[in-house]
C-alpha positions in Angstrom: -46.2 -10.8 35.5 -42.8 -10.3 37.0 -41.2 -11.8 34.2 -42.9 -9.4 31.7 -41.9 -6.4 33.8 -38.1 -7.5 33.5 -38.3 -8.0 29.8 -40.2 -4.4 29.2 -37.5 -2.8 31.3 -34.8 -4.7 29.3 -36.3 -4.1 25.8 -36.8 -0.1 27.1 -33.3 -0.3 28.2 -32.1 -1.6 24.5 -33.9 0.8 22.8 -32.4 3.8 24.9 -29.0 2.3 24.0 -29.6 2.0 20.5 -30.8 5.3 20.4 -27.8 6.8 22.5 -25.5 5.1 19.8 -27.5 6.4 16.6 -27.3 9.8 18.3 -23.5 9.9 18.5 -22.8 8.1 14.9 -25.0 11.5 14.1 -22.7 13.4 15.8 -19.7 12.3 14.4 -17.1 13.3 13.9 -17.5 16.3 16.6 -13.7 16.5 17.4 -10.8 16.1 15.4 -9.7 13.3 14.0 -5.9 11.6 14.4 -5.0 9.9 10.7 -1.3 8.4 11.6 0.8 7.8 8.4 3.6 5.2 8.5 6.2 6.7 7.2 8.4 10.0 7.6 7.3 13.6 5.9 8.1 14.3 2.4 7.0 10.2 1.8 4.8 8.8 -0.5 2.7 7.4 2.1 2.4 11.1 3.6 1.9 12.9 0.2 -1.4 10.7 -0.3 -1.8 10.7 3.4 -1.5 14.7 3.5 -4.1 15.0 0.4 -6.5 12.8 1.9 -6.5 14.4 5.5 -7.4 17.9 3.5 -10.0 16.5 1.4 -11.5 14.7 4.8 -11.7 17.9 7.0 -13.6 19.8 4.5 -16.3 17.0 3.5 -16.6 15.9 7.2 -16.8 19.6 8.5 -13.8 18.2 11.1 -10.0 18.9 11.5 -8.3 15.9 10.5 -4.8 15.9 11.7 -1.6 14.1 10.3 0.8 12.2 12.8 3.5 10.7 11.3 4.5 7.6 12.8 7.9 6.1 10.5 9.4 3.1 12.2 10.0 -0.4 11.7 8.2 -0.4 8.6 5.1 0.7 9.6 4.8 -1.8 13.2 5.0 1.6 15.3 1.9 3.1 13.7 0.5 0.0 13.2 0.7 -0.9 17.0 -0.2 2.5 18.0 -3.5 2.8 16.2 -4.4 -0.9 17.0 -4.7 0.1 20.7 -6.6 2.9 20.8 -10.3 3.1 21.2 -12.3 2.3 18.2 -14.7 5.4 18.1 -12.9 7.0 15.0 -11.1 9.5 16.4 -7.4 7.7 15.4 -7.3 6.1 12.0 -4.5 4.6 9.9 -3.6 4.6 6.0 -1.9 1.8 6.3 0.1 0.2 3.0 0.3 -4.3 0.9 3.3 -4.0 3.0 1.7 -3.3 6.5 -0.9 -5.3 6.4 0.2 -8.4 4.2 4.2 -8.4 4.2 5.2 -7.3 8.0 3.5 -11.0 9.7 5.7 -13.1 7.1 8.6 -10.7 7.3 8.9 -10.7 11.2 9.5 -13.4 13.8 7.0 -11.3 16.2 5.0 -8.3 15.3 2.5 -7.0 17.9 -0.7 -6.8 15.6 -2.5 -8.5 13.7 -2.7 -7.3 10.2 -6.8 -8.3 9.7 -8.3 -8.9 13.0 -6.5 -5.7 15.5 -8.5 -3.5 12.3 -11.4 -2.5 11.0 -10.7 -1.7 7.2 -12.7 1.2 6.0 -12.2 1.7 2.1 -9.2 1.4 -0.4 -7.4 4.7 -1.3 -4.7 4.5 -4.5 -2.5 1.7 -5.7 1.3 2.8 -7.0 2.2 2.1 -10.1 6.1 0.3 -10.6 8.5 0.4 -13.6 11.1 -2.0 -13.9 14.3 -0.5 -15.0 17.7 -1.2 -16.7 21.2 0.5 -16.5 21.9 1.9 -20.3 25.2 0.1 -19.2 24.0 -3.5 -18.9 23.4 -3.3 -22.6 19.6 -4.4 -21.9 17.4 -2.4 -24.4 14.1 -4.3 -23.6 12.0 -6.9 -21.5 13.3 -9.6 -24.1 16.8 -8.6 -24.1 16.5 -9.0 -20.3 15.1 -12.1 -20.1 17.6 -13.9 -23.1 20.5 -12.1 -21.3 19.7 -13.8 -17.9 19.1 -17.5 -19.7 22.2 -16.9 -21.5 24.0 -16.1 -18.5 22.7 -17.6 -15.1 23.6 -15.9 -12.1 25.5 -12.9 -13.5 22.6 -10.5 -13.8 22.2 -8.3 -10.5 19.5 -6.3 -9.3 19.0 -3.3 -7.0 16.0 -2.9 -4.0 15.7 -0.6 -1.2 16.3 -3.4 1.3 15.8 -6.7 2.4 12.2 -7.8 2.4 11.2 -4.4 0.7 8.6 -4.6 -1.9 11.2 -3.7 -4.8 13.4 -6.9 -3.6 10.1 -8.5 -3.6 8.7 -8.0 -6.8 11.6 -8.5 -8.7 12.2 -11.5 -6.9 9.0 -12.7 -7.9 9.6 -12.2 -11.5 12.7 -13.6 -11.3 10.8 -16.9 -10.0 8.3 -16.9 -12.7 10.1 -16.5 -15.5 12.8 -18.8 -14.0 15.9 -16.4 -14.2 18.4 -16.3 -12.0 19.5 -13.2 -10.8 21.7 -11.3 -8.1 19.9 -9.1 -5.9 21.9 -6.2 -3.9 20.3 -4.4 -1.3 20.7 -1.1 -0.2 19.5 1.3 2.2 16.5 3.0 0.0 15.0 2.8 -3.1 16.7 6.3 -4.2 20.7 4.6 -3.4 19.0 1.5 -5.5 18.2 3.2 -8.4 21.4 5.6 -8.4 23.2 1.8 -8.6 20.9 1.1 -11.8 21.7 4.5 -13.2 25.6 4.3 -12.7 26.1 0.9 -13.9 26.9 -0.3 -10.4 24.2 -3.1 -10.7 21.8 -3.7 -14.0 17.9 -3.7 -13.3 15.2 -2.8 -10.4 11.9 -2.9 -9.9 10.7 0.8 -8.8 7.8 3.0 -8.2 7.0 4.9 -11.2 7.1 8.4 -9.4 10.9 7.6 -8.3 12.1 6.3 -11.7 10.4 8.5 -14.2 12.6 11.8 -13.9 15.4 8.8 -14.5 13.9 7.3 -17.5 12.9 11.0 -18.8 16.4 12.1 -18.5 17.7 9.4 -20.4 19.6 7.3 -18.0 18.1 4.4 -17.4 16.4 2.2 -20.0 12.5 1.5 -19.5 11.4 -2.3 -19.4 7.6 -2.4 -18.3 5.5 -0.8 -16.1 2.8 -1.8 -13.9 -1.1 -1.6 -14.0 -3.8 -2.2 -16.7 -3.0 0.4 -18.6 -0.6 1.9 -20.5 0.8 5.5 -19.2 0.0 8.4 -21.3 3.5 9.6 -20.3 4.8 6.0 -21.4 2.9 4.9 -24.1 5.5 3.0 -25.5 6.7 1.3 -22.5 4.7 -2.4 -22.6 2.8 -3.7 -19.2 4.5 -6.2 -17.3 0.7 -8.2 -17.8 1.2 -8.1 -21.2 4.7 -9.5 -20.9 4.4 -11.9 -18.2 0.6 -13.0 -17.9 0.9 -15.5 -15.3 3.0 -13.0 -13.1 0.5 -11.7 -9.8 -0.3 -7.7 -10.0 2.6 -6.0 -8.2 0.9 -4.1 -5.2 1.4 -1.2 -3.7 -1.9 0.1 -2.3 -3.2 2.4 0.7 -5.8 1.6 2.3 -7.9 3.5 5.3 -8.4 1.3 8.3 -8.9 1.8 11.9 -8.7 0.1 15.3 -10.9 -3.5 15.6 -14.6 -2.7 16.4 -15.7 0.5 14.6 -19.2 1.2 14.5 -20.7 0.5 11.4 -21.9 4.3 11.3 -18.6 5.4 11.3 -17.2 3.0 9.0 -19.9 4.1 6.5 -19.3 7.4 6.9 -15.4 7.7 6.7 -15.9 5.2 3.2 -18.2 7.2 2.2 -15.5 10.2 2.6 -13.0 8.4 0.7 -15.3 7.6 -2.1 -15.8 11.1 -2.4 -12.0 12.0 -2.5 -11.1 9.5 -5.1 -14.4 10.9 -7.6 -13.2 14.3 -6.8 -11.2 15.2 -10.0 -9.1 17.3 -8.6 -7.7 14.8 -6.2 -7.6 12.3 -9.4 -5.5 14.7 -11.4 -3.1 15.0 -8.3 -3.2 11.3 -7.4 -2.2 10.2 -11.0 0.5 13.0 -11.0 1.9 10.9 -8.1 1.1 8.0 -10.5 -1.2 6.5 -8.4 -4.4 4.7 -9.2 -7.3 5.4 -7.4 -9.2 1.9 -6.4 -12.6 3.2 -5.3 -13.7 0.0 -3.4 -15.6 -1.7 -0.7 -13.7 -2.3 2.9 -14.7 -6.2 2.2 -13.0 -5.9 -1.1 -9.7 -4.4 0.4 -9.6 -6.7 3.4 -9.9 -9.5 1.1 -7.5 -8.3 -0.9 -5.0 -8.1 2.2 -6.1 -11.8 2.7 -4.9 -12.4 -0.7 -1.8 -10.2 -0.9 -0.4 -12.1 2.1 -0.9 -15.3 0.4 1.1 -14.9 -2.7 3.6 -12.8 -1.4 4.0 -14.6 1.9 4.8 -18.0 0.3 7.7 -16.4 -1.7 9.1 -14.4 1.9 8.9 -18.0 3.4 10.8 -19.9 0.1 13.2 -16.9 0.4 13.8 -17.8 4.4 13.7 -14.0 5.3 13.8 -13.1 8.7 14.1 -9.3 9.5 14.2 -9.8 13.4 
């Protein structure tokens, strides 16, 4: 008899706490919410950052608050938001190159990229061009490609850094098409691509937001661009999958996570936010502007996708022995 008294107090004492939790995922959000952003004001990163934070406040009746975070690429915000308590009150839009590049890039980096998070929902992927100086005498993706055969090692191209997704990705296609090319880094993609458009160096791999008032202004030379579909503002400007089919998708996606452990409620709820955002046609129109893709998606999907991201891309930061530390 006694033993049936502890279990009814136990299963009453379940049920109370299961109802105390239901109550506050109802509740939430009743405070506002933190969404940090990785990078600086005036960033890619913020500008979708900024537009989402607007669109959440109004659909989840809450202030949602930017705090900008730039650092390290992305490990301050990252190890900030990976601390804090998981009620939904801080949350991330972290980036491929937080949560796939930074473990391969760095000796030590205090997170870790899949299990310090909970992923929420994918937000937009950025679409790339890659880009030749009108002085390299490069007119298109096959002049590029016979030019570097013909001339191993002479060819040089421009990235915003070492380890940076534009050093990266033309790294990558470098590798697959077996060409053998220089790469100079400099501080930022914008220095990069003023190199391309001088004549200083001869090809980069860019976002398409960055390089189009280039390529509209007639000084640099289109190659390819990025994605599964032609631009309407570039419909003459081949994909890079229709060029190089074996090449992986170059990445450049946000993504909405939060600390490890966040109620399934609230995980719903802030996905289900995002889902919103990205059918909101408004937000589409100003997304694409930015040329950036929406990816409506599942958190398993992006997680995964992380998972994979790391793969490809981290066996070509290990063959290329980078070490940012």
């Amino acid at each position: 008899m006694e033993n049936k008294g502890i279990q009814r107090r136990a299963l009453v004492m379940l049920a109370a706490a299961a109802g105390v939790h239901q109550a506050w995922a109802q509740d939430y959000p009743s405070r506002p919410i933190r969404l940090v952003i990785p990078q600086g004001p005036g960033s890619g990163a913020d500008a979708t950052g900024r537009q989402l934070a607007d669109f959440l406040s109004k659909h989840l009746n809450a202030s949602v608050v930017v705090d900008n975070k730039p650092g390290a690429n992305g490990i301050l915000a990252s190890s900030i938001v990976a601390k804090e308590k998981p009620d939904g009150y801080s949350i991330f839009l972290t980036s491929v190159s937080v949560a796939s590049f930074n473990q391969h890039l760095y000796k030590k980096v205090p997170y870790d990229a899949l299990n310090d998070f909970t992923y929420i929902a994918p937000v937009a992927d950025a679409s790339f061009m890659v880009v030749a100086s009108k002085q390299s005498g490069i007119r298109s993706w096959a002049d590029f490609v016979k030019k570097a055969q013909a001339e191993p090692g002479r060819l040089t191209y421009a990235s915003g850094g070492l380890g940076n997704s534009t050093h990266l990705y033309m790294e990558k296609i470098a590798r697959d098409l077996k060409l053998d090319l220089r790469h100079i880094p400099y501080k930022g993609s914008g220095p990069a691509l003023m190199s391309v458009v001088s004549g200083e160096t001869d090809l980069m791999c860019v976002t398409t937001v960055t390089a189009l008032p280039q390529y509209e202004a007639g000084t640099v030379v289109a190659l390819a661009q990025s994605g599964d579909s032609r631009s309407s503002r570039m419909p003459a400007i081949p994909l890079v999958k229709e060029l190089a089919p074996q090449m992986p998708a170059l990445p450049g996606w946000y993504a909405l996570v939060g600390p490890a452990g966040l109620p399934a409620d609230v995980v719903r709820k802030l996905s289900g936010a995002v889902m919103a955002f990205l059918d909101d046609e408004t937000n589409k129109r100003r997304l694409n502007e930015q040329f950036l893709f929406p990816i409506p998606g599942t958190s398993e999907q992006i997680k995964a996708r992380a998972v994979q991201e790391a793969k490809v891309w981290g066996e070509l930061i290990k063959s290329l022995n980078i070490s940012l530390d």
